[in-house]
N, C-alpha and C positions, 0 to 999 in steps of 0.2 A: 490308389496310393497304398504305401505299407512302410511301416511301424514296428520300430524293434524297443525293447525296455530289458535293461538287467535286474534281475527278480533275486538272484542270493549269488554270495560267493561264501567259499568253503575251503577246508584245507587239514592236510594229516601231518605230520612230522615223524608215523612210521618207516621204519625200513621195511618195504615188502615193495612187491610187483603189482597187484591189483589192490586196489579203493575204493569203497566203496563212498558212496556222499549220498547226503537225502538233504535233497535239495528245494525251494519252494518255486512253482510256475505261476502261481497265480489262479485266478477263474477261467475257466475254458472260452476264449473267444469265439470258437468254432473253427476259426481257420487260422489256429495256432502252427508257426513253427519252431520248437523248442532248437535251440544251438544250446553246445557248451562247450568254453575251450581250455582245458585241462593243459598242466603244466605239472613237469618237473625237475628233481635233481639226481644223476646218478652216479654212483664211483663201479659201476659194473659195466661202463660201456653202453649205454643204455645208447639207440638212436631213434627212436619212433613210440609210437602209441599202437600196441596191437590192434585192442579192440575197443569199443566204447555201447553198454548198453544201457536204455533206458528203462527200469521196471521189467530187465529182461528182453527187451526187444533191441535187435542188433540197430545202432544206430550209423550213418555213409561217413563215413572220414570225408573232411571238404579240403583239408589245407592242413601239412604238418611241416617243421623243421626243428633239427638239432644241431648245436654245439658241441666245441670241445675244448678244453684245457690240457691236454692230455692227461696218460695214464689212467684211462677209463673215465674219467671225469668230464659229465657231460651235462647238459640243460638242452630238456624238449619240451615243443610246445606241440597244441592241433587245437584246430574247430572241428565239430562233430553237428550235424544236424539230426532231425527227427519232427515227422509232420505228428502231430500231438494225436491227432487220430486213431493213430496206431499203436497207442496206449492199451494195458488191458482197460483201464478206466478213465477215459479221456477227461473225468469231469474233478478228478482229485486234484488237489492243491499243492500239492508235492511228489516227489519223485526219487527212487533210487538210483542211481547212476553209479556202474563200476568201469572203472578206466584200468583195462589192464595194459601195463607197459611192454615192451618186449625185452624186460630185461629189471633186475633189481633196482630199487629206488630210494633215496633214503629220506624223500619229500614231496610231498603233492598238492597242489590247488589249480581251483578252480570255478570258474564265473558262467552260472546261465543267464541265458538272454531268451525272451520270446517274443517271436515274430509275430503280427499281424498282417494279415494281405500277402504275405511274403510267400516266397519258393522254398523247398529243401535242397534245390540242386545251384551253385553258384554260377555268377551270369560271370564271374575274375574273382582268380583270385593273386594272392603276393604273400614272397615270406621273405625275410632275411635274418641272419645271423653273422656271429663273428665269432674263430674259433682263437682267442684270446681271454687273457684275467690282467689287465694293467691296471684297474679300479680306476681308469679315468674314464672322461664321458665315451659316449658310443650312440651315434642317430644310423639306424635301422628304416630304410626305405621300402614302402609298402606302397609306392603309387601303382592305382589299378582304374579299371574303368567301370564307370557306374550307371547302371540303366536308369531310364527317369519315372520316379514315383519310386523308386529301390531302395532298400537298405544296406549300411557298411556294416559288419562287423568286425573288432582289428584285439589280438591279444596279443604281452608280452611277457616275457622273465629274466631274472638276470640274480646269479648266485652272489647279490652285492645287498644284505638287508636293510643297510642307511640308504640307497637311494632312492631316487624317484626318479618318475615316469612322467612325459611330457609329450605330447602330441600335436600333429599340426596336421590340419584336413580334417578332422573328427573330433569330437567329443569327448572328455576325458569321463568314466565312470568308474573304475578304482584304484586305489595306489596304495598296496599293501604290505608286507611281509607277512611273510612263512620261513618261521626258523631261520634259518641263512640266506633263504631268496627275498625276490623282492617281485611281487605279481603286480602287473596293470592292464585296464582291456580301456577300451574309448569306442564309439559307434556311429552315425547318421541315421536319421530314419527319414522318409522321401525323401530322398535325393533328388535333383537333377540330373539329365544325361550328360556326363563328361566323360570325355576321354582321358585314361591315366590324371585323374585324379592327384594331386600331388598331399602324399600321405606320408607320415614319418612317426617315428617314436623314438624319442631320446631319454639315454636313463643318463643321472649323473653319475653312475658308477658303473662299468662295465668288467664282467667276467664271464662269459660266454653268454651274452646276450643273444637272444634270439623272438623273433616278433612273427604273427601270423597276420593276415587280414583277407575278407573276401566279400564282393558286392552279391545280393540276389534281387532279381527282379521280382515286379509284384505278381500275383497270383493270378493264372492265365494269361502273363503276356508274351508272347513270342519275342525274340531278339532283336533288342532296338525300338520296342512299341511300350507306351505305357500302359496299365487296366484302363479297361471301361472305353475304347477309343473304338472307330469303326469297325476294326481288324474284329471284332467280336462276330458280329457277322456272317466275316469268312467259316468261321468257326461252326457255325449253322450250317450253313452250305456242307461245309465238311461231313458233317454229322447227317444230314442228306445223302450224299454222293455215296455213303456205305448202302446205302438199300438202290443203289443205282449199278450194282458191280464192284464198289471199291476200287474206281476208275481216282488215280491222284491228279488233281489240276495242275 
């Protein structure tokens, strides 16, 4: 099985292109996987998240999307993973993390999560957005499919500070503002195997809303298998067959 928890959320209200956050993980599980899904706002065009490291170490983009309002006025989101391991010090309780955008910013936040049992690579993932500002509601469709003993991860944003964030399929864990936005993420941990998942996030105020979300399986299972099941095994055998030739079954 595996097990995700959100450990801090965090936020600037500078204008700049890179952020830095120090962030808390928690005690090292051993087979932690740190996620974080950074968000923001930009009047420069902004469409993506360049880069995201942790402590300095480059961490895989899993899932991003942006909005628009026009006249450079945008809202973006992403998930970022990182197996904690790969820390200069695996065993610290906090963490740096700079999110640079690819483009000026005039606001940023952002929620970590960490996985237990979990993967750093997603088994699905989903995004959507709406490149509108009518400040009325807006549901943002995230269904995706979800390995069994998996965790969901799911962020949103919306340049709308009075509203909120509501969810359906997952777990709500924050509904904040930042300056003019408005952040929320929601999560599963074991899951069950489903197919498309039926996921959503509604804010009551919408201005280029936009949502991320992404399943990973648990740690060593192959696609469609949960841990700990026979398929492990195979895995032996595997691990065999290299002193045999590297002959594949």
């Amino acid at each position: 099985m595996s097990t995700v928890s959100r450990t801090d959320s965090d936020s600037s209200t500078a204008n700049q292109t890179a952020y830095t956050f120090t962030t808390s993980i928690g005690a090292n599980g051993g087979t932690d996987i740190l996620y974080v899904a950074p968000a923001g706002r930009s009047v420069a065009d902004a469409t993506g998240i360049s880069s995201v490291t942790m402590d300095g170490v480059a961490a895989s983009s899993i899932v991003q999307r942006s909005a628009t309002e026009g006249g450079g006025v945008t809202c973006v989101i992403g998930l970022f993973a990182l197996a904690r391991s790969s820390l200069p010090d695996p065993s610290q309780t906090d963490m740096d993390v700079v999110v640079t955008f690819n483009a000026a910013m005039i606001r940023a936040a952002m929620d970590t999560f960490v996985g237990i049992g979990s993967q750093a690579t997603a088994h699905a993932t989903a995004n959507d957005g709406q490149d509108t500002c009518t400040s009325g509601s807006a549901t943002l469709d995230l269904d995706l499919n979800v390995p069994d003993q998996g965790i969901v991860i799911s962020a949103a944003t919306t340049a709308e500070p009075d509203a909120t964030w509501s969810w359906v399929g997952l777990t709500e864990q924050s509904d904040y503002a930042f300056e003019n936005n408005r952040y929320g993420s929601a999560m599963l941990s074991n899951g069950s195997a489903e197919t498309a998942r039926d996921i959503s996030a509604t804010t009551t105020q919408e201005c280029c809303p936009v949502a991320v979300a992404a399943s990973f399986a648990a740690a060593g299972a192959p696609e469609g298998q949960p841990a700990g099941k026979r398929w492990g095994g195979v895995q032996h055998m595997a691990s065999f067959n290299r002193y045999q030739g590297g002959r594949a079954w």
